[in-house]
C-alpha positions as CSV (number, residue, x, y, z in Angstrom):
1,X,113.4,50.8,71.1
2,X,111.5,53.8,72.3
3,X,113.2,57.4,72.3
4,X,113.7,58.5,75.5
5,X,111.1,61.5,76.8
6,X,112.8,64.7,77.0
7,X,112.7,65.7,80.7
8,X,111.9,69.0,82.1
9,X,114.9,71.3,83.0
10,X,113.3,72.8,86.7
11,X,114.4,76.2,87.7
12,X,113.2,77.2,91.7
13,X,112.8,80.3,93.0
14,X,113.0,80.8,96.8
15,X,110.2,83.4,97.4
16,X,111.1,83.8,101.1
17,X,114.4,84.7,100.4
18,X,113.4,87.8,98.2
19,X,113.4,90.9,99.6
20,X,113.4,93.5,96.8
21,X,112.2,93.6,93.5
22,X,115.9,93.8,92.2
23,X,116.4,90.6,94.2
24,X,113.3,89.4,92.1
25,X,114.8,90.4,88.8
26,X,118.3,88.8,89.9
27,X,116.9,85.5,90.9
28,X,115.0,85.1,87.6
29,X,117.9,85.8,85.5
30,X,120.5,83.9,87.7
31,X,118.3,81.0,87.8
32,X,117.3,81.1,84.5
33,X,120.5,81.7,82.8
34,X,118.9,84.8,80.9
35,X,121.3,86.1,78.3
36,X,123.5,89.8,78.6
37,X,120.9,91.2,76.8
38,X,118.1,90.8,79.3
39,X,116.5,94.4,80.4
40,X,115.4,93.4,83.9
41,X,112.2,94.5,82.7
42,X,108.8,93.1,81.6
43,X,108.7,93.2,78.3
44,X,112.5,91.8,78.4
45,X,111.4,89.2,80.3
46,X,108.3,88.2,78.0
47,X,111.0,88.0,75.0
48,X,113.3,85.9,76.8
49,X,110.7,83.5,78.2
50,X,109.8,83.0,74.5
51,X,112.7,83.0,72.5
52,X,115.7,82.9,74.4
53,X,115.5,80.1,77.2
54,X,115.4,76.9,76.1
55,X,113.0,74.2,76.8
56,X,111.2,72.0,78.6
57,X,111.4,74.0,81.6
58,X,109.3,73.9,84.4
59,X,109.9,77.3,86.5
60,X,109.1,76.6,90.3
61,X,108.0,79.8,92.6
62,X,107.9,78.6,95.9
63,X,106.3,80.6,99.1
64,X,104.6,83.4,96.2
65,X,102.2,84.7,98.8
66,X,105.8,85.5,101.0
67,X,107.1,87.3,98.1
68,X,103.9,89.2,96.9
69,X,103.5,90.1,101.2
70,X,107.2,91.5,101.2
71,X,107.3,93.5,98.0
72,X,103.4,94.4,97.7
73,X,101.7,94.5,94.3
74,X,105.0,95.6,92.3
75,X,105.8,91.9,91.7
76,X,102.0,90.9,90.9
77,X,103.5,91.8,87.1
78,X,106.3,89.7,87.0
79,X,104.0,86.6,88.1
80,X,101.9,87.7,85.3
81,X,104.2,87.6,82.3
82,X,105.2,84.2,83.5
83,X,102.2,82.8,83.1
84,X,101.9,84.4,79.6
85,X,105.1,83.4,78.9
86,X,104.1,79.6,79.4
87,X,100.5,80.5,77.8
88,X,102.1,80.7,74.6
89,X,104.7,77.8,74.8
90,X,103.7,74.1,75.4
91,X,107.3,72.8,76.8
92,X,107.5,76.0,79.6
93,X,104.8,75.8,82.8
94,X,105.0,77.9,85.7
95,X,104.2,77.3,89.3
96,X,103.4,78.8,92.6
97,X,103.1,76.6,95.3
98,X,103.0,77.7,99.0
């Protein structure tokens, strides 16, 4: 009997519905169950993605170009340390479709 294939855990966030960076930083940790500890800020973020959240996890970032249009090149960095995030782990993948 085969053993059945862990499947992803997928966490969306709504980009349209962001309309503030704090809004940004409180989606991510709502959605992602981030622990008391998390410092709403990069490097925080980074940590968590890599050593606090469980996987497999697929994170889902719908409408991006909406979000990046309403909050300008202040959330460019978040979208960044995602995709570091699942640079450095094979069971975590981030996406951005529109």
């Amino acid at each position: 009997m085969s053993k059945p294939v862990n499947q992803p855990r997928r966490v969306v966030i709504e980009g349209q519905a962001i309309a503030t960076l704090a809004r940004a930083w409180d989606a991510l940790a709502g959605a992602l169950d981030l622990p008391a500890h998390f410092g709403r800020n990069l490097d925080a973020l980074h940590d968590c993605l890599t050593g606090d959240v469980p996987g497999p996890l697929v994170i889902e970032w719908r409408h991006w170009r909406a979000t990046e249009e309403r909050l300008g090149q202040g959330v460019r960095p978040m979208r960044e340390t995602l995709e570091e995030a699942a640079a450095t782990r094979d069971d975590l993948e981030v996406r951005f479709p529109d």
